[in-house]
C-alpha positions in Angstrom: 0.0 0.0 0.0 2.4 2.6 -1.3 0.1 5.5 -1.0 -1.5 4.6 2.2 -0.8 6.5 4.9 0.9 4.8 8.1 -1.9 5.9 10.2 -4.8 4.9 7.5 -6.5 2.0 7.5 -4.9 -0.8 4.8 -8.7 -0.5 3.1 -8.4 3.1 3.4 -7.8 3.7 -0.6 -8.6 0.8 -2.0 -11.8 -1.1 -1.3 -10.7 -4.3 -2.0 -12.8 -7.8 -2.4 -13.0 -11.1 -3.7 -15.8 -13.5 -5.2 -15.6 -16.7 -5.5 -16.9 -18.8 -8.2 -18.4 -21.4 -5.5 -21.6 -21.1 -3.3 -20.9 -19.7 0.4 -20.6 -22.7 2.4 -17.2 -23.9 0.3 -15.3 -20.6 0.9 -12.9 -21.7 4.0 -12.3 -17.9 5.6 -8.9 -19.2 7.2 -7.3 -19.9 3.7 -8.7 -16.7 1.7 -5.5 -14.3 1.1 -4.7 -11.6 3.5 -5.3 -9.1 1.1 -9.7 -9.5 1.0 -8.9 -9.5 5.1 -7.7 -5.9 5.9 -6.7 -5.2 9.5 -9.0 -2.6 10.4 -10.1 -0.2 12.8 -8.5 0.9 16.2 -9.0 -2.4 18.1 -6.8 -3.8 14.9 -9.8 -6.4 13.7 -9.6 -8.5 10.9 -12.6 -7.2 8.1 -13.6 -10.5 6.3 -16.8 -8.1 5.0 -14.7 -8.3 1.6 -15.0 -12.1 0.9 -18.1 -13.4 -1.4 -19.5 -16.0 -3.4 -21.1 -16.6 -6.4 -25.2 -16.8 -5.9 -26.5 -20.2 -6.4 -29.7 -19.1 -8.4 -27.6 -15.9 -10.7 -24.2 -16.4 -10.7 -22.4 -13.3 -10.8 -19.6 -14.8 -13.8 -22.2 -15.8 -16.4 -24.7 -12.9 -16.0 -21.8 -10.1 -16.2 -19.7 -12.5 -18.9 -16.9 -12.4 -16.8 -13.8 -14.8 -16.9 -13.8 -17.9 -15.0 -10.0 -17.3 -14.8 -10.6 -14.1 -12.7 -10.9 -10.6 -13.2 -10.2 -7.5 -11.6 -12.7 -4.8 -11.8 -12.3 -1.4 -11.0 -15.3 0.7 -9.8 -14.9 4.6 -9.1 -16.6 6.1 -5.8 -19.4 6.8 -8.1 -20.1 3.3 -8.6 -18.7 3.5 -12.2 -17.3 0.8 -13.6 -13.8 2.1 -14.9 -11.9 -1.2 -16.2 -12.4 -4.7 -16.7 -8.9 -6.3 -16.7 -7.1 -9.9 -16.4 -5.7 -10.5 -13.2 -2.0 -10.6 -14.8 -2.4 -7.0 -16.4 -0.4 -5.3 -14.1 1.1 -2.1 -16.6 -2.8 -1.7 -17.5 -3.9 -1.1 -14.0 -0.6 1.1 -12.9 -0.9 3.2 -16.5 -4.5 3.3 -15.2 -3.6 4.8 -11.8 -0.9 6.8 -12.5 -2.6 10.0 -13.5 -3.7 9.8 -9.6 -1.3 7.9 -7.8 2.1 9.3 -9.4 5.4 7.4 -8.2 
């Protein structure tokens, strides 16, 4: 978190989540990566409100057309959908923030 403040929040930029292409009962909270559970807050508490899974009855993947390899979408404050990308398209996603987070 290179623009995160050390007194910020690690969430406090970046809203980050996941979804999972299984129902809710399969997703083991323990093994999900550190990065969908922020530390947050001033009693330091581990935020697992960023972890979901795909609805049984309209699964997120085919009614959006998203890969099944994964995606990474990135939605403005305004709810916006700004970029759809691959989850290897790292020089897309810095060229994207750069304008706002320059180095």
């Amino acid at each position: 978190m290179a623009h995160t403040r050390p007194d910020e929040d690690a969430n406090a930029l970046f809203d980050v989540k996941v979804i999972y292409q299984a129902p809710y009962t399969n997703v083991v909270i323990p093994q999900v990566p550190d990065a969908f559970k922020p530390i947050v807050g001033p009693f330091e508490l581990v935020d697992v409100n960023e972890i979901f899974a795909a609805a049984d009855r309209d699964d997120i993947f085919d009614v959006r057309e998203l890969s099944r390899d994964g995606v990474l979408v990135v939605v403005r404050p305004d709810q916006y959908v700004a970029h759809v990308l691959p989850l290897d398209a790292n020089e897309e996603l810095a060229a994207l923030f750069k304008p706002i987070f320059p180095v």
